[in-house]
C-alpha positions as CSV (number, residue, x, y, z in Angstrom):
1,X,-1.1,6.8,-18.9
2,X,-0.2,5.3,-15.1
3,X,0.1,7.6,-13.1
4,X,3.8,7.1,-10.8
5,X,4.6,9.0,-8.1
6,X,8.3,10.5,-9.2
7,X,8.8,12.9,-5.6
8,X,7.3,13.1,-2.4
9,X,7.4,16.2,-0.1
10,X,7.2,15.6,3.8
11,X,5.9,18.3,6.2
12,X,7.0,19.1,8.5
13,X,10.8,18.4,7.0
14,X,12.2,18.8,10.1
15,X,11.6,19.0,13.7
16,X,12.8,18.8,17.4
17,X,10.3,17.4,19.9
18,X,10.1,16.3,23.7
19,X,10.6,12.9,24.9
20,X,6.4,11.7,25.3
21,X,5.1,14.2,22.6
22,X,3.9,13.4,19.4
23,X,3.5,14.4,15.4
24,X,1.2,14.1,12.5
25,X,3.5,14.6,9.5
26,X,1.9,14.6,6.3
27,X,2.8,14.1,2.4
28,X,2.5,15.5,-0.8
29,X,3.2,12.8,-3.6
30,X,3.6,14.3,-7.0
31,X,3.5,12.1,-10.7
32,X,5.6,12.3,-13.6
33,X,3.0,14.9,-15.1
34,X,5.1,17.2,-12.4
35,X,3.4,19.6,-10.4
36,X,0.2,17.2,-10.1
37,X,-0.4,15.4,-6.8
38,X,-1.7,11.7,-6.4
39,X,-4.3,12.7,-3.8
40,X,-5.1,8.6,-4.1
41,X,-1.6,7.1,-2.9
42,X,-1.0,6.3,0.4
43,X,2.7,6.2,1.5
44,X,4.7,3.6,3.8
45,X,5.7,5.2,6.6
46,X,9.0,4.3,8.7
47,X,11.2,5.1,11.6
48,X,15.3,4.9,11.1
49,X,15.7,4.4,14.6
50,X,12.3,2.7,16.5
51,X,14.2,3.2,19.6
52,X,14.5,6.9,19.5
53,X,10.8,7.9,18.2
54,X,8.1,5.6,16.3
55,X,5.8,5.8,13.3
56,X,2.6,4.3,12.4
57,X,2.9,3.0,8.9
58,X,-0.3,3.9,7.5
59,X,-1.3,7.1,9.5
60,X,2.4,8.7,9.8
61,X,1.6,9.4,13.8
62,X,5.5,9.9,14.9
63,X,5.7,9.4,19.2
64,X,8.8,10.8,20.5
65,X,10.4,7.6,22.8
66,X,14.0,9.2,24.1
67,X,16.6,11.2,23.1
68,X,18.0,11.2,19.6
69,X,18.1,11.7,16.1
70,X,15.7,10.0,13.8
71,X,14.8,9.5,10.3
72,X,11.3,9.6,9.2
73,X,10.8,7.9,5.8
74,X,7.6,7.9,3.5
75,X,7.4,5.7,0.5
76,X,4.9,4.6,-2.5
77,X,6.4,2.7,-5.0
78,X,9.8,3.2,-5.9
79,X,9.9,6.9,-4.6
80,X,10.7,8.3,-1.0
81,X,10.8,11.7,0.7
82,X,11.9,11.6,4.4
83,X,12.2,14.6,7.2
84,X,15.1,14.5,10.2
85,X,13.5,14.7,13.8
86,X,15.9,15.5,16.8
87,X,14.5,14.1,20.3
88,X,15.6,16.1,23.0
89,X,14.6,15.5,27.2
90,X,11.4,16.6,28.1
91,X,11.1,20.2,29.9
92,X,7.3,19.1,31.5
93,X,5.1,16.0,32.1
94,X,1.4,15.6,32.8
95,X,-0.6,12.6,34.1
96,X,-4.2,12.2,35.5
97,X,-5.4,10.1,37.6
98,X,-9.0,9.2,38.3
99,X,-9.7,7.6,41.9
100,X,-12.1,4.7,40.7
101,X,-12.3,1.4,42.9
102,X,-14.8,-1.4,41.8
103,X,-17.1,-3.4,44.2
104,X,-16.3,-1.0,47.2
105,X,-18.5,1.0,49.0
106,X,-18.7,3.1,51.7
107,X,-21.7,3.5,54.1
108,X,-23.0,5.2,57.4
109,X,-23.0,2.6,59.9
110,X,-25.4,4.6,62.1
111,X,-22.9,5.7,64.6
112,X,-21.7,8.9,63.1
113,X,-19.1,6.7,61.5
114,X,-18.7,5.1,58.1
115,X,-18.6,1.5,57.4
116,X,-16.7,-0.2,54.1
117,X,-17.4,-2.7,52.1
118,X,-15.0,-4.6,49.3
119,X,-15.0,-7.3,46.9
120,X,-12.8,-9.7,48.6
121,X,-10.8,-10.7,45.6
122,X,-10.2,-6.9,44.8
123,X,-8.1,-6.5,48.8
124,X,-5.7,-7.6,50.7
125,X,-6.2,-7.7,54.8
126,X,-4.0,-6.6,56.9
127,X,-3.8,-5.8,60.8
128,X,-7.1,-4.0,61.0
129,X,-6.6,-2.6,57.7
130,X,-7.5,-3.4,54.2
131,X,-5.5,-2.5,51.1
132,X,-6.9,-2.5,47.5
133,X,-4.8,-0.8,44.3
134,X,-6.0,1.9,41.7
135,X,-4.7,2.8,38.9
136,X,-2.5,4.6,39.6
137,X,-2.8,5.1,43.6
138,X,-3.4,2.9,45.9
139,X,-5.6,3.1,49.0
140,X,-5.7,1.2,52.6
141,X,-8.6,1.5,54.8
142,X,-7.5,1.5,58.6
143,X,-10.5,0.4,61.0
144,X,-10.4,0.4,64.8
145,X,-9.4,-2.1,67.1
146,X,-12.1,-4.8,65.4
147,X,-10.7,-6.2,62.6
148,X,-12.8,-6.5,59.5
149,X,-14.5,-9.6,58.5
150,X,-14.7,-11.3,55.7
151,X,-17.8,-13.1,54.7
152,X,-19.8,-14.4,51.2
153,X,-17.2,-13.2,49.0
154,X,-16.7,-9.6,50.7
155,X,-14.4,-7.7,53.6
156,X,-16.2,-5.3,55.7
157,X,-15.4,-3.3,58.6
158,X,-16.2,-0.2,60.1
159,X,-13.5,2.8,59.1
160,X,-11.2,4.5,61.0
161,X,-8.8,6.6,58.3
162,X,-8.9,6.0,54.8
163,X,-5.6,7.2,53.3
164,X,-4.7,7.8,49.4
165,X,-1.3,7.1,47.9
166,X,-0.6,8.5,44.5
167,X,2.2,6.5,42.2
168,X,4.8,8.9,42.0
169,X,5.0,10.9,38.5
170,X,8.5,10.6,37.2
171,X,10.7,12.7,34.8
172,X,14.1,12.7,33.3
173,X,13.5,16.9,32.6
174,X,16.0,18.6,31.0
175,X,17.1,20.6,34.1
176,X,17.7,19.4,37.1
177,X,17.2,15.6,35.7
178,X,15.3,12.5,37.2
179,X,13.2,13.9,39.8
180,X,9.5,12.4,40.8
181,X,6.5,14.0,43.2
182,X,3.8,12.4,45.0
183,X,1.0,12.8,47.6
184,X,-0.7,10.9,50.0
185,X,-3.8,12.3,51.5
186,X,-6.2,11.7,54.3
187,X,-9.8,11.1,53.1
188,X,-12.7,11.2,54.7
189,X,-14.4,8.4,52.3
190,X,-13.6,7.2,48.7
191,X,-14.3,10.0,46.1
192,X,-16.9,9.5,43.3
193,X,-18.2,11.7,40.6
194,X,-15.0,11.4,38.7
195,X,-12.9,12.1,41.1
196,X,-9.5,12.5,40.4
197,X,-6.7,15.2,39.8
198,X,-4.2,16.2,37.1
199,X,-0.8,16.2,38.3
200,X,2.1,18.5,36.2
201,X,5.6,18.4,37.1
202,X,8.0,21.2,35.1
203,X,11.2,23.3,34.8
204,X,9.7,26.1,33.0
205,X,8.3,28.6,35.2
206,X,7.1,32.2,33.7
207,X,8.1,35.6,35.2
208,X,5.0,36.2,36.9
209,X,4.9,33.1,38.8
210,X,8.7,33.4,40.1
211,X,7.9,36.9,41.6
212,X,4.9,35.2,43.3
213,X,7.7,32.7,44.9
214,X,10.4,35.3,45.3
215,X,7.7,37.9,47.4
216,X,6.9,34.9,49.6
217,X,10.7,34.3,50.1
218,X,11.2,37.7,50.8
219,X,8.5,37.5,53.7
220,X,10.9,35.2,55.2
221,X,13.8,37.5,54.8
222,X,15.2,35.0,51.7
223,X,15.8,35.5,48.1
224,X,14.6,33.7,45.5
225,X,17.5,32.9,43.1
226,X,16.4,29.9,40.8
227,X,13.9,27.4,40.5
228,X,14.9,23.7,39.5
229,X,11.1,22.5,39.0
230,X,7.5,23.1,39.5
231,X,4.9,20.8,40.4
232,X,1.0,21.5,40.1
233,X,-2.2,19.7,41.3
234,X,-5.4,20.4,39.7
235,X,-8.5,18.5,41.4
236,X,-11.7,17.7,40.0
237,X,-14.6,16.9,41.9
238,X,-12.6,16.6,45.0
239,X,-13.3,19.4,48.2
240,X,-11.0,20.6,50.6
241,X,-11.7,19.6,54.6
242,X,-14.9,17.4,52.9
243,X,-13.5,15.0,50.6
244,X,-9.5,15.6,51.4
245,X,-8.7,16.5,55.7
246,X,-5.0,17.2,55.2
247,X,-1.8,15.6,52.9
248,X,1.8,14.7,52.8
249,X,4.2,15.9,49.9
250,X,6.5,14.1,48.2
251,X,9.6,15.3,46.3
252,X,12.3,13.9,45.0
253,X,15.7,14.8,42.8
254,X,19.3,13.7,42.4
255,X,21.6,13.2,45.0
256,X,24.1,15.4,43.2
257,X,21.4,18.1,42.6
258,X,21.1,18.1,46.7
259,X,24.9,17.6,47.4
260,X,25.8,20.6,44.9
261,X,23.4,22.8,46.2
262,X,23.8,22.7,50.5
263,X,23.0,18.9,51.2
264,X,19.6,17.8,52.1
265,X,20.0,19.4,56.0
266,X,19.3,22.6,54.2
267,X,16.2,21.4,52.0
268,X,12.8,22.4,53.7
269,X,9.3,23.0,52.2
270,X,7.2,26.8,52.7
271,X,3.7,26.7,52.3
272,X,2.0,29.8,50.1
273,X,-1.9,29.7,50.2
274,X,-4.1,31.8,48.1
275,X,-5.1,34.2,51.4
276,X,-1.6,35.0,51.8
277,X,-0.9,32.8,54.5
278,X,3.0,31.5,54.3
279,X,4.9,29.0,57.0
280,X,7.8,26.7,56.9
281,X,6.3,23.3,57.1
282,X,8.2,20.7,59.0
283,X,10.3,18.7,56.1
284,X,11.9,15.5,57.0
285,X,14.8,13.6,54.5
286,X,13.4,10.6,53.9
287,X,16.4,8.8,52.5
288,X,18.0,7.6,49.2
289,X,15.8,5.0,47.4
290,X,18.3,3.9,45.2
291,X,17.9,6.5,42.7
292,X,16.4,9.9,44.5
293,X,16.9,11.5,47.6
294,X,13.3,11.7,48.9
295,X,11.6,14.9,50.8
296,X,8.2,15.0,52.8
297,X,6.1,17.5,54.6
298,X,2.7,17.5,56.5
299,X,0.3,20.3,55.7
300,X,-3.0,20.4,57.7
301,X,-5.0,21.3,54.8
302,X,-4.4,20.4,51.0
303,X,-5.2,22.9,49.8
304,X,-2.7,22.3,46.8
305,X,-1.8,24.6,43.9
306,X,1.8,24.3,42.3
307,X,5.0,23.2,44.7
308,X,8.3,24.5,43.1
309,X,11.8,22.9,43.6
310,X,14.8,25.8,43.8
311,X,17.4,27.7,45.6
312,X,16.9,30.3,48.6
313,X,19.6,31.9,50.2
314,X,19.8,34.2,52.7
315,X,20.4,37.8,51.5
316,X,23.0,38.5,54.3
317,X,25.1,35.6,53.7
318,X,26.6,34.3,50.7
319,X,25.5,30.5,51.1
320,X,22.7,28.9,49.0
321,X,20.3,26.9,50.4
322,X,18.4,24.9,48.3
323,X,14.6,24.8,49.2
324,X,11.4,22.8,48.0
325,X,8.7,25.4,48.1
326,X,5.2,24.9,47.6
327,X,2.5,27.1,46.5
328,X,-1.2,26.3,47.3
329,X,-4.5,27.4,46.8
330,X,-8.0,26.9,47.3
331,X,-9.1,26.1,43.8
332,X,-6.7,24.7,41.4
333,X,-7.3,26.5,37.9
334,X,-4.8,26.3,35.6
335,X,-0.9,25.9,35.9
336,X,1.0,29.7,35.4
337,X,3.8,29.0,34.0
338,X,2.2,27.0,31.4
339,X,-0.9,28.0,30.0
340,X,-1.4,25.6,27.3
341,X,-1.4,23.0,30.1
């Protein structure tokens, strides 16, 4: 007898999933026999709609691409079994970013100072400054008044500030929409060791961690009444006031999320730091950039744990005033409002 495969049963047979997350879905192919399953045949597997989510034919690996419905369709022979996926916006997105630079080098160039040195062909010079991309972030060297030389193939020059730009991590979330963060930090050399950090941006935020915001709001006579998103830092291999001397913060959302909730006169930043210490750091509107309304604030030490975008409002007036707050601490352990992140 040939054995035929007559039905084919696909697990899961349905299921919703985030823009950027994936699925194994599996099969089990029965013959005419009925009830036996052709552990030997290997289905086709197919995507109704490519755009929305893709499949690998052979493995059935299913990566969620936008918002949608799909179709997911496996087949051997004449016989097909399929299971409906639904797309929907992502609620949280994760990105790491190691701070690796080929062919550059920094050195003590017996002054007390440092001195760099970079594979020509991997920086560009500028006005006593040299600029070289990661992936990922990018990274200029400032030297003093000397400019640095370039000579057998190599810049060098002896360093002034070294400071690190991270590529902003962008998100169409569910709730409030496109927003994107960023950092740039003074260093006081280029990290090795792995160096790098993970970087979550999120709307979810779990009860524990909105009292934490809403007791440091309270310090400053405010209430806490919603947050719009949370973002969190975790480093690795990088040391505060050794590796990292102090940071800008980045922070960006719609212009309609800002002009529905106080305009961005009324957005600031609060620092929140593991010892208790809170302050209203200076924030400055940096403009639209086409897409965003951009926010930024100096903090003197990054000492980074999880920033959170919401509204504040003063409990003695019925005005909201949106806020971006930011929570830091001295080690950066795990995320709280997400713990599988």
């Amino acid at each position: 007898m040939i054995l035929e495969a007559t039905s084919i049963n696909v697990t899961p047979p349905t299921t919703i999933l985030e823009v950027g997350e994936s699925m194994n879905f599996t099969t089990e192919i029965i013959d005419q026999r009925g009830g036996e399953i052709l552990s030997s045949a290997v289905p086709v597997w197919s995507s109704s709609n490519p755009a929305v989510g893709a499949v690998d034919a052979t493995t059935g690996c299913f990566e969620a691409l936008s918002p949608g419905d799909v179709i997911i369709t496996a087949t051997c022979g004449d016989c097909t079994g399929s299971a409906d996926v639904t797309v929907v916006k992502m609620t949280k997105k994760t990105e790491t970013t190691l701070f690796n630079l080929a062919n550059c080098t920094f050195s003590d160039d017996g002054n007390g100072g440092l001195s760099v040195s970079v594979n020509a062909s991997a920086a560009t010079l500028g006005n006593n400054s040299i600029f070289m991309q990661g992936n990922g972030f990018n990274l200029a060297i400032l030297t003093p008044p000397s400019p640095p030389v370039t000579a057998g193939g190599r810049i060098t020059g002896d360093v002034d500030e070294v400071i690190l730009e991270t590529t902003p991590i962008t998100a169409d979330l569910q709730s409030p929409g496109n927003v994107s963060a960023s950092i740039s930090a003074n260093l006081t050399g280029l990290p090795t060791g792995g160096a790098g950090i993970t970087t979550t941006i999120t709307q979810t935020i779990s009860n524990d961690t909105q009292s934490a915001f809403q007791i440091a709001a309270t310090a400053d006579g405010l209430n806490l009444d919603a947050v719009a998103y949370t973002m969190n830092i975790v480093k690795t291999n990088l040391t505060n006031g050794e590796d990292i001397s102090d940071a800008a913060i980045r922070m960006s959302v719609s212009p309609a999320w800002v002009a529905a909730n106080g305009g961005y006169d009324a957005i600031t930043i609060i620092r929140f730091a593991e010892d208790g210490t809170k302050e209203v750091l200076d924030t400055e509107y940096l403009g639209f950039d086409g897409e965003l309304d951009q926010f930024e604030a100096f903090s003197p030490q990054w000492i980074i744990h999880l920033w959170a975008l919401g509204y504040q409002r003063d409990p003695c007036s019925p005005a909201w005033i949106p806020f971006l707050f930011i929570r830091r601490q001295r080690r950066s352990i795990r995320l709280h409002c997400h713990g599988t992140l």
